[in-house]
C-alpha positions, -999 to 999 in steps of 0.1 A, spaced: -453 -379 -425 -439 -389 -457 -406 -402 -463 -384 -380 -494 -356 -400 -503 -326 -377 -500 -305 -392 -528 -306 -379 -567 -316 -400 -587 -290 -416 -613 -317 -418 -643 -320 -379 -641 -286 -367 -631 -263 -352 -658 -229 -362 -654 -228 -393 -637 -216 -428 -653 -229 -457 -651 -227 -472 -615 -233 -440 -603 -197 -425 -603 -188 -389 -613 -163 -385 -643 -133 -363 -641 -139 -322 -642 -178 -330 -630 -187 -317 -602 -212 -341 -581 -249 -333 -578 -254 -312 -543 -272 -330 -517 -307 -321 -506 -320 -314 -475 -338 -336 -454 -372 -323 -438 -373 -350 -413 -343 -346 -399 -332 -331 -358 -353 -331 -332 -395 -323 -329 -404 -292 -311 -426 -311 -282 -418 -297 -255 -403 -255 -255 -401 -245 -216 -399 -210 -206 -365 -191 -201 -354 -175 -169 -359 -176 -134 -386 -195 -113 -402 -170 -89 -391 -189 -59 -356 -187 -61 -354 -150 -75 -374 -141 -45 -352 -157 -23 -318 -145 -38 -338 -109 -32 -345 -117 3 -313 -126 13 -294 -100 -5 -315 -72 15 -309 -94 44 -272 -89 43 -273 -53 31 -293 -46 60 -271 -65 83 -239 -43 69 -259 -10 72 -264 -15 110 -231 -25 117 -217 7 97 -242 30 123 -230 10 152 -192 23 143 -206 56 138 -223 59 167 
């Protein structure tokens, strides 16, 4: 990677005097952006839910809605 220096540089910047300042009514060059800068996509895992525990939140859940049914036909019946 090469490094871009972010600054302007004064030699080629309208407006600016010498020592780098900005004169009254100028408005001061914009900044540029930076290439190099946050963080390197190494490492993008996958979203959602692991098999396990999805299959076990499913398990119980049927479990307990199993449990309720039967107790609902034993006050029936």
């Amino acid at each position: 990677m090469s490094h871009i220096n972010p600054d302007p540089e004064p030699e080629r910047t309208s407006g600016l005097e010498p020592g780098g300042g900005v004169p009254p009514g100028e408005t001061p060059p914009a900044e540029s952006s930076m290439p190099e800068a946050g963080p390197r996509e190494t490492h993008n895992p996958t979203k959602g839910w692991a098999k396990g525990p999805l299959t076990l939140i499913i398990v119980l859940s049927v479990l307990v809605a199993a449990f309720f049914l039967a107790y609902a036909l034993t006050l029936i019946l």
